[in-house]
TIKOL-515635 format. One record per residue (C-alpha): y, z, x; residue in one letter. Coordinates in steps of 0.5 Angstrom, whole numbers. Layout:
PT|Y|Z|X|A
...
//
This chain:
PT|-266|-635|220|X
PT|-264|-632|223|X
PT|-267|-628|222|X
PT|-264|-634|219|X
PT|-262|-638|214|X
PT|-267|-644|215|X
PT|-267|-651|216|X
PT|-271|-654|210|X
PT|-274|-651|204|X
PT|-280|-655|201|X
PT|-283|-656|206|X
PT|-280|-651|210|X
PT|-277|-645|209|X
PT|-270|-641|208|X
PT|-273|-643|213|X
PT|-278|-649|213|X
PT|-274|-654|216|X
PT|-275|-661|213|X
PT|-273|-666|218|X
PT|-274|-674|219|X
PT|-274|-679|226|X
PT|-268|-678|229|X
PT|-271|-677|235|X
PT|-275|-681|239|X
PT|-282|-682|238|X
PT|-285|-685|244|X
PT|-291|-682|247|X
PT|-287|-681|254|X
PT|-284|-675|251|X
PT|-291|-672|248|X
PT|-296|-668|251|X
PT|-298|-669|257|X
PT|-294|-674|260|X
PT|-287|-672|265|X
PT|-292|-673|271|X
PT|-298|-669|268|X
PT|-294|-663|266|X
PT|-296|-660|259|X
PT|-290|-660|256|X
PT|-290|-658|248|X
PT|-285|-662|244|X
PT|-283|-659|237|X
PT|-280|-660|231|X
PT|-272|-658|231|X
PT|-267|-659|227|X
PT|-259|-659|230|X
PT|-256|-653|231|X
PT|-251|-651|227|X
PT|-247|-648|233|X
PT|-247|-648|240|X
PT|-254|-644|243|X
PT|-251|-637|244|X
PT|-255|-631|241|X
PT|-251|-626|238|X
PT|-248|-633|234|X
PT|-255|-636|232|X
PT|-257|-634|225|X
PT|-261|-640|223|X
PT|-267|-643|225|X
PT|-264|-649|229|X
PT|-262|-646|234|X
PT|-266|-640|233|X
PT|-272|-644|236|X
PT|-269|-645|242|X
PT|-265|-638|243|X
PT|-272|-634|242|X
PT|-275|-637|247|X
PT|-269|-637|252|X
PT|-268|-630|252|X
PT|-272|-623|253|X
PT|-269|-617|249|X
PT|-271|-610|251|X
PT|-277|-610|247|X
PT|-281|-616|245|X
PT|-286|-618|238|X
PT|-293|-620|238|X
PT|-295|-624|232|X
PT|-296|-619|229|X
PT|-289|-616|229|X
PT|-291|-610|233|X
PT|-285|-608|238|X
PT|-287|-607|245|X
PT|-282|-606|251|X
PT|-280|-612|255|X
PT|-274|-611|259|X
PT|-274|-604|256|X
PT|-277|-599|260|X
PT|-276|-594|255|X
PT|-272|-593|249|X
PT|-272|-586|247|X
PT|-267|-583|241|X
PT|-265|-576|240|X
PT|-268|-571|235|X
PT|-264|-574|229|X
PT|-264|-582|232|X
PT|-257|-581|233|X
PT|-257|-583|240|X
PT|-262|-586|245|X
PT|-263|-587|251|X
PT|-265|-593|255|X
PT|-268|-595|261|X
PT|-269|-602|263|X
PT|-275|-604|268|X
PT|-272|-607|275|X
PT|-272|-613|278|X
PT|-270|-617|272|X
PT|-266|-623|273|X
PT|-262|-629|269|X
PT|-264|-636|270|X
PT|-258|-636|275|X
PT|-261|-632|279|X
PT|-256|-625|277|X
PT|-259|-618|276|X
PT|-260|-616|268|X
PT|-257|-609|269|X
PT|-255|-604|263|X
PT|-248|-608|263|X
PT|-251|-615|261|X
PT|-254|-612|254|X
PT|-247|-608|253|X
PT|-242|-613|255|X
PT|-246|-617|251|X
PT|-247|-613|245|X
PT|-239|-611|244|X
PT|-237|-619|245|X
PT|-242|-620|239|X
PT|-239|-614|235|X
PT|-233|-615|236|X
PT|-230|-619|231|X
PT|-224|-623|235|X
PT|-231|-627|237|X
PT|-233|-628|231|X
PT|-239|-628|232|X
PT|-246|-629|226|X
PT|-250|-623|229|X
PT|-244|-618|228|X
PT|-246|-614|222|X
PT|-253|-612|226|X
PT|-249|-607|231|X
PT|-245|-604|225|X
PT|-249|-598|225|X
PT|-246|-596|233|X
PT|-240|-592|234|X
PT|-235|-596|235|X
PT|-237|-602|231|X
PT|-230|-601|226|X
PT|-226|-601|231|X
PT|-228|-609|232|X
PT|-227|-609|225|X
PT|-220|-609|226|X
PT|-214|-614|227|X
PT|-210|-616|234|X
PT|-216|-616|239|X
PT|-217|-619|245|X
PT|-225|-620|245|X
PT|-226|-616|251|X
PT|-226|-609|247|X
PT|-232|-605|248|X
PT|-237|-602|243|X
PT|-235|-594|244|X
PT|-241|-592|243|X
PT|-243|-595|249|X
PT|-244|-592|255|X
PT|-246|-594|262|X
PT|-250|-589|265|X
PT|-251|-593|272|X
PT|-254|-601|273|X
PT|-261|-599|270|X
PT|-259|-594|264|X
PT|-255|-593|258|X
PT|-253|-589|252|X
PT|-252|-592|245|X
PT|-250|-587|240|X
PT|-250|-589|233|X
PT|-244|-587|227|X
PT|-250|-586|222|X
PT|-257|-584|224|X
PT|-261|-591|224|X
PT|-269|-590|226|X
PT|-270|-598|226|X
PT|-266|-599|233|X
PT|-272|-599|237|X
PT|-274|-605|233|X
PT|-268|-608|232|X
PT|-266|-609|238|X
PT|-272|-614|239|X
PT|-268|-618|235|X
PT|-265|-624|240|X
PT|-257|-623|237|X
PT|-259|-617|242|X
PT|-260|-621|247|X
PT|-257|-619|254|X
PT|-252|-624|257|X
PT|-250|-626|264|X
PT|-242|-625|267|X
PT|-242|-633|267|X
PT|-242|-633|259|X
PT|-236|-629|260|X
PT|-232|-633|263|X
PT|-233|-640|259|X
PT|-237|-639|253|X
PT|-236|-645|250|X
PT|-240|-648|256|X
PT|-245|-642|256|X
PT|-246|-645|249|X
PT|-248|-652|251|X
PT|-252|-649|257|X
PT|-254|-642|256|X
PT|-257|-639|262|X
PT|-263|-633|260|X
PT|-268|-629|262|X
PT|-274|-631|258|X
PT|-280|-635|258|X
PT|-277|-641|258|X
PT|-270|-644|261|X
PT|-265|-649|259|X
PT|-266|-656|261|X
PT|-261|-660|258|X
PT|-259|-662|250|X
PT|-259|-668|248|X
PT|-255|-668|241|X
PT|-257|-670|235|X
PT|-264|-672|238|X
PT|-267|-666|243|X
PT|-267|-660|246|X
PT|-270|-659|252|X
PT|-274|-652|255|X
PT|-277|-652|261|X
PT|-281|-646|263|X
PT|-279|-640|267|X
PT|-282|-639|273|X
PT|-278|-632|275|X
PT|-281|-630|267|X
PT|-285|-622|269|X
PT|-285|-620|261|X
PT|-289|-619|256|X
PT|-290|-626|254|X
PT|-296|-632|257|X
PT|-294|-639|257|X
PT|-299|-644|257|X
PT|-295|-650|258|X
PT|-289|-652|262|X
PT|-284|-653|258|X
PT|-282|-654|251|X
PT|-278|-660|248|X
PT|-275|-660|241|X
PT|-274|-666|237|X
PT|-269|-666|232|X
PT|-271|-671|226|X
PT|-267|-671|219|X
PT|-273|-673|216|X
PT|-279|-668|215|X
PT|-283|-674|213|X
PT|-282|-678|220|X
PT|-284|-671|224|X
PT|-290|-671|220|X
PT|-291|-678|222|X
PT|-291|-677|228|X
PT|-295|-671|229|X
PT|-301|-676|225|X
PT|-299|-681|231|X
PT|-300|-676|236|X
PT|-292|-678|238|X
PT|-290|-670|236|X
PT|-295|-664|238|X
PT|-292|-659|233|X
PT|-289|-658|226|X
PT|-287|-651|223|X
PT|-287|-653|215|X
PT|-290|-660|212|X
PT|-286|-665|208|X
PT|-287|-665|200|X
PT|-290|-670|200|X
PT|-295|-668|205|X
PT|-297|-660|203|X
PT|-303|-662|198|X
PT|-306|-666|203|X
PT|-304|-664|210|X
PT|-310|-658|211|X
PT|-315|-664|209|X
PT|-312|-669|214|X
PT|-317|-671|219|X
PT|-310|-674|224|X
PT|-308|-666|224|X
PT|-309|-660|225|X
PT|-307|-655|220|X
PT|-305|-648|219|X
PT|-304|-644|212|X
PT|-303|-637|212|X
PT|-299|-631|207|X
PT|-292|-632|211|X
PT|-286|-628|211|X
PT|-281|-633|209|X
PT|-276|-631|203|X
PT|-273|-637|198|X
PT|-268|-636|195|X
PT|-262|-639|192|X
PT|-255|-636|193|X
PT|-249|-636|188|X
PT|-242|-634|190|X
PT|-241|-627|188|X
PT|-234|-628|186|X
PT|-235|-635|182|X
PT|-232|-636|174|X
PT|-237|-634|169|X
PT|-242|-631|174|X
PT|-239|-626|178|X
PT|-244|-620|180|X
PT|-238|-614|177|X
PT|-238|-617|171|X
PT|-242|-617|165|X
PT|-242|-624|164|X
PT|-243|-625|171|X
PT|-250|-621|171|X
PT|-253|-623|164|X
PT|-252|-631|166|X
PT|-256|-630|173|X
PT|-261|-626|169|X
PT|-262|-632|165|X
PT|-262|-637|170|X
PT|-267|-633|173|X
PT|-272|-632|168|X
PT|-271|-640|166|X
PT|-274|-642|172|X
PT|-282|-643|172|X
PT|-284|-641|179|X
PT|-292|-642|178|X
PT|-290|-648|177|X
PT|-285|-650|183|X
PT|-290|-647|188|X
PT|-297|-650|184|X
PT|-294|-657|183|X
PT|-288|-658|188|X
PT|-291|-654|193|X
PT|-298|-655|192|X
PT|-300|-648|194|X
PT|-296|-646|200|X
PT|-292|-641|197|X
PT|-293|-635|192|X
PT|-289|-634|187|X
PT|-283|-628|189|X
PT|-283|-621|185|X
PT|-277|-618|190|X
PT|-272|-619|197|X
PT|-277|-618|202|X
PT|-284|-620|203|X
PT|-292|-618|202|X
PT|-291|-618|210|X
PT|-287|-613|210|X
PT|-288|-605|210|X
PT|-286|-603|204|X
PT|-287|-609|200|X
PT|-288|-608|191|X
PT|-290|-612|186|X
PT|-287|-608|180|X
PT|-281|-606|182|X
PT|-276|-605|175|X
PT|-272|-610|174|X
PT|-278|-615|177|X
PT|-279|-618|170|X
PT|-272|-621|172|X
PT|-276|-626|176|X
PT|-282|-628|171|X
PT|-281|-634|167|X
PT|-279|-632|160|X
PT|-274|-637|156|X
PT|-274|-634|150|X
PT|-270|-629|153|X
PT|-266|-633|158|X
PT|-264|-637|152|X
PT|-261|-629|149|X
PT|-258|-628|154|X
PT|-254|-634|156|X
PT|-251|-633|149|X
PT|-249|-627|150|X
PT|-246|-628|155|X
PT|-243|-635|152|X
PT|-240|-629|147|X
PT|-237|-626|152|X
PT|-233|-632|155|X
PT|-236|-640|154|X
PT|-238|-643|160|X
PT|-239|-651|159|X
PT|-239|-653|166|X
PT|-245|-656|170|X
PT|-249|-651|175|X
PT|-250|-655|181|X
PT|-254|-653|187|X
PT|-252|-655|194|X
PT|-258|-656|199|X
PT|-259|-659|206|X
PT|-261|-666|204|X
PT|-265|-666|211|X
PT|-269|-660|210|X
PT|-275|-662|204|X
PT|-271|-658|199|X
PT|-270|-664|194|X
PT|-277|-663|189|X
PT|-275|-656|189|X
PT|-268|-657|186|X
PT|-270|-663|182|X
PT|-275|-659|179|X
PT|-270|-652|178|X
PT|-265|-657|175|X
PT|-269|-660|170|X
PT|-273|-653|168|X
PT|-265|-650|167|X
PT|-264|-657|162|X
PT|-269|-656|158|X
PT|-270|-647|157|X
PT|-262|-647|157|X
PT|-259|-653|155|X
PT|-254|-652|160|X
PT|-251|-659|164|X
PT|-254|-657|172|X
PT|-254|-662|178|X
PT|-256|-662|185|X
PT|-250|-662|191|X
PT|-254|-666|197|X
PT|-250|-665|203|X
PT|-254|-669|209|X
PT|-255|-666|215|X
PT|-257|-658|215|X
PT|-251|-657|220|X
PT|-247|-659|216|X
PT|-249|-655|210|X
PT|-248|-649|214|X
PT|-241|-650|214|X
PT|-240|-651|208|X
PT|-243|-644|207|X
PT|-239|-641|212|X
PT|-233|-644|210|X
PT|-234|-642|203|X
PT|-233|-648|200|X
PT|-239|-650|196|X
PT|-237|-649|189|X
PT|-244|-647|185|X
PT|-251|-644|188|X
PT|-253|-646|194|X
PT|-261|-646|198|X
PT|-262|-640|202|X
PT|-268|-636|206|X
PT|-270|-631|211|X
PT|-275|-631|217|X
PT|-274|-624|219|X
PT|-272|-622|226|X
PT|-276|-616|226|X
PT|-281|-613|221|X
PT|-277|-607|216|X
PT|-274|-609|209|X
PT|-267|-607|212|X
PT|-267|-613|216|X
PT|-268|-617|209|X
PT|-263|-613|205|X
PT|-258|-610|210|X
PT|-257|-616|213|X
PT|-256|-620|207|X
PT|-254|-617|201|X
PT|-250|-610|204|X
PT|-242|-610|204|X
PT|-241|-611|211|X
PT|-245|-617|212|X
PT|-241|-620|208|X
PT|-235|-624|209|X
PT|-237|-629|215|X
PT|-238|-622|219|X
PT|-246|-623|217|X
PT|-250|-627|214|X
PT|-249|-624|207|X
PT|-246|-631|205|X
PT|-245|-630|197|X
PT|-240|-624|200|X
PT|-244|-619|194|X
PT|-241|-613|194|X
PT|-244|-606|190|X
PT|-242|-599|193|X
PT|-248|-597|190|X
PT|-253|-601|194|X
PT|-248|-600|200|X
PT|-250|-592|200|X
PT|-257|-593|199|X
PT|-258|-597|205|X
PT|-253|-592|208|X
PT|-258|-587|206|X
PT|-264|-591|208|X
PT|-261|-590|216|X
PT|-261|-582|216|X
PT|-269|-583|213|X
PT|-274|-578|217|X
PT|-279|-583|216|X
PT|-281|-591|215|X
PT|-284|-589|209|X
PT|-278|-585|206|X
PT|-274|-590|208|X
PT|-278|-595|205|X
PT|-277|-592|198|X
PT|-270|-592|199|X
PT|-270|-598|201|X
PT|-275|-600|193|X
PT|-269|-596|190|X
PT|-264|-601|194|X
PT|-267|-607|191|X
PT|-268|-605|183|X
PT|-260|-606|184|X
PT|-261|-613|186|X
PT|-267|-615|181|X
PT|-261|-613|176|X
PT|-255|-616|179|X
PT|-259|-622|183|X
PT|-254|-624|188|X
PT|-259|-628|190|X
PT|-265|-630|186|X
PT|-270|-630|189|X
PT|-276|-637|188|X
PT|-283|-636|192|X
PT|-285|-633|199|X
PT|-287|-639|204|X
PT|-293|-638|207|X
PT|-294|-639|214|X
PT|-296|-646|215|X
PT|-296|-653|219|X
PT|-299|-658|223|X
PT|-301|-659|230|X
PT|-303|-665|233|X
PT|-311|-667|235|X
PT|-312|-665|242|X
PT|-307|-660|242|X
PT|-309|-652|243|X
PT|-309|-645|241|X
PT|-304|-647|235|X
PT|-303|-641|231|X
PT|-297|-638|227|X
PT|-294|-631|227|X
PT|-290|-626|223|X
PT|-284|-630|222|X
PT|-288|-636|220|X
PT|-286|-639|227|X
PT|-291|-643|232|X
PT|-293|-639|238|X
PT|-290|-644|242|X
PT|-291|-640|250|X
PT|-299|-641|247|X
PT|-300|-648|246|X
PT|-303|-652|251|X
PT|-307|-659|252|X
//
């Protein structure tokens, strides 16, 4: 995303996802078939892992999970927090401890009570590195967190800054200050979990059982999730429908398609082919907003000749960088879906800039690029080929061909692509640190601060598959700031902690980042009230036909 690494690119995101008709495409699974029920079916793409909050940082399955599940606070569109099964959040007078109260008369789609227990039993589970779970750096910030960190768990252990006060109330208590916790506990690896998960997770994951709008009806691999609506939901949120099933395509084209034929009510990205046209199809409806999808492509911190603690390693990622002509990428491969990236997060963000030092690392200058390249080939010949791995299944090809050929001819290096099929099994290879060069990556936000982009992404205890710092970049130096970002007194002296932050990574360039996408996609005719929110997602509970 999840908030996660995204399924596709060009049409999609770190976050678009491109996809194509593996699923069905019949008209009895649209709309308004299923015995008259509005049942919205949605563009997916495979999970890379079974559906468990606290281990769900991509879109795939992120899409599902955030309709599943109710955090203590919620997000409307536009990304301000509001109290859903919180009562009451309330921190101490340095934001070291907060107090919560959940609202009563909560409950699990198995009919359990959700109490204090279900967010802290779930919380520790997912911090708790025996579980090894992708969320896990988000609860770094709570006492206890690297007590999990070490060697020789069950799993069961507890976070210790954890407390239960009774079955509606409990503590947290930070080991540093850390003022976004109320809004970070809106994101879904926060969600509660039920005493069922605990004793079969593996199962739990191929079934989840939630408490928000939507409960899990069943999952057909490779082809469809199915959500129904959740008639016990009292939160925050308004369905308009009865259910939401996502078709899982391997062919963004395919799902385009099928939005056109009415056969698929709703696509969160557009094919390449597609994106210069789509807001003038009259087979369509169509939505293109500023978004808040960053794009980016990741280069291990640790590969030969390019790692971020060497000299070597900074000037050759500074030359690819300013090699590429990103106006170029979103004006002709994009066809205006996108802007151009001048920094980590993202004009939706509070604290975005424009003119950050080092910015002029991401402008087109060739001329330098070309200075820098040799210089570095003083330090140590590099002649090998730079390749760029991608999910094949997403729509990111054009990008990569056109970033390939851009890097030929303004460095005269041998590049190439890397394919690799299907979004899930790109993942892995991330994962298991496998790929041998740069590969695709993005960010949909979970929640709306600049510390869930470069937190959760570029700190040292992200790294390592304990977060979603997946070129493992580490920088004591940005570390610190970030720490000092926590213990800010305000959102606006965190927010420039957090610009001094990524002055570090404009110079050392962990990841490069390529262009925002904007919020944009499709609808079928006849389908209603479609409208995209901060996290460049469709408000799936408000479509309706």
């Amino acid at each position: 995303m999840k908030k996660k690494a995204i399924a596709l690119i060009a049409a999609a995101c770190s976050l678009a996802m491109a996809l194509g008709g593996c699923g069905s495409s019949s008209s009895s699974t649209s709309g308004s078939s299923n015995g008259g029920k509005a049942i919205i079916t949605a563009f997916g793409s495979e999970p890379q892992n079974p559906l468990i909050p606290g281990n769900t940082n991509e879109t795939g399955g992120g899409r599902p999970v955030e309709l599943m599940f109710a955090r203590l606070v919620s997000f409307d569109n536009k990304g301000n927090a509001k109290n859903e099964v919180a009562q009451s959040i309330k921190p101490n007078a340095d934001s070291s401890e907060y107090t919560i109260t959940l609202k009563k008369g909560w409950k699990f789609t198995d009919g359990t009570p959700v109490t204090a227990e279900s967010f802290t039993k779930a919380w520790s589970y997912t911090a708790n590195a025996k579980n090894a779970q992708k969320c896990a750096s988000f609860f770094s910030t709570i006492k206890g967190y690297d007590d999990l960190q070490k060697d020789g768990l069950k799993g069961d252990e507890q976070l210790s800054g954890l407390k239960v006060v009774d079955d509606y109330t409990f503590t947290v208590t930070m080991n540093q200050p850390d003022a976004t916790f109320p809004v970070k506990v809106g994101y879904e690896g926060f969600s509660p979990l039920p005493e069922s998960f605990y004793k079969d997770p593996k199962a739990f994951g191929e079934k989840p059982v939630g408490n928000g709008p939507y409960k899990f009806s069943s999952w057909d691999h490779n082809k469809q999730i199915v959500l129904v609506k959740n008639p016990d939901y009292k939160g925050n949120v308004k369905v308009n429908n009865d259910g939401v099933t996502f078709k899982i395509y391997t062919s963004t084209d395919s799902a385009y398609a099928d939005v056109q034929s009415g056969n698929l009510d709703v696509m969160d990205s557009v094919p390449a082919t597609a994106t210069k046209t789509f807001q003038s199809d009259p087979n369509v409806e169509a939505y293109n907003k500023a978004g808040s999808v960053s794009q980016t492509f990741t280069i291990p911190s640790d590969l030969d000749h390019f790692q971020t603690n060497t000299e070597e390693g900074v000037l050759r990622r500074q030359a690819i960088s300013m090699a590429i002509n990103r106006k170029t990428i979103v004006d002709k491969v994009l066809g205006g879906v996108g802007t151009p990236a001048k920094e980590f997060t993202s004009p939706m963000t509070p604290g975005y800039s424009d003119s950050l030092k080092g910015e002029s690392n991401l402008e087109y200058n060739p001329k330098k690029a070309k200075e820098l390249w040799a210089k570095a080939d003083a330090i140590s010949k590099y002649d090998g080929t730079f390749t760029f791995s991608y999910n094949a299944d997403g729509g990111a090809k054009p990008i990569f061909d056109a970033v390939v050929n851009q890097l030929k001819n303004n460095l005269g290096i041998k590049a190439a692509t890397n394919p690799v099929p299907t979004f899930q099994e790109f993942r892995t290879d991330v994962s298991n640190r496998t790929i041998k060069g740069a590969f695709r990556t993005g960010w949909q936000p979970d929640y709306p601060s600049p510390e869930n982009y470069l937190y959760q992404l570029y700190d040292s205890a992200a790294a390592d598959n304990q977060g979603s710092n997946d070129g493992d970049y580490k920088n004591p130096a940005f570390d610190k700031l970030m720490d000092q970002a926590y213990a800010a007194t305000s959102t606006e002296a965190a927010n420039k902690i957090y610009q001094q932050a990524q002055e570090i990574l404009l110079n050392d360039l962990p990841a490069i980042p390529l262009y925002y996408g904007n919020a944009y996609g499709v609808a079928a005719k006849g389908v209603k009230n479609f409208t995209m929110n901060w996290q460049n997602q469709p408000v799936y509970s408000e479509l309706s036909k």
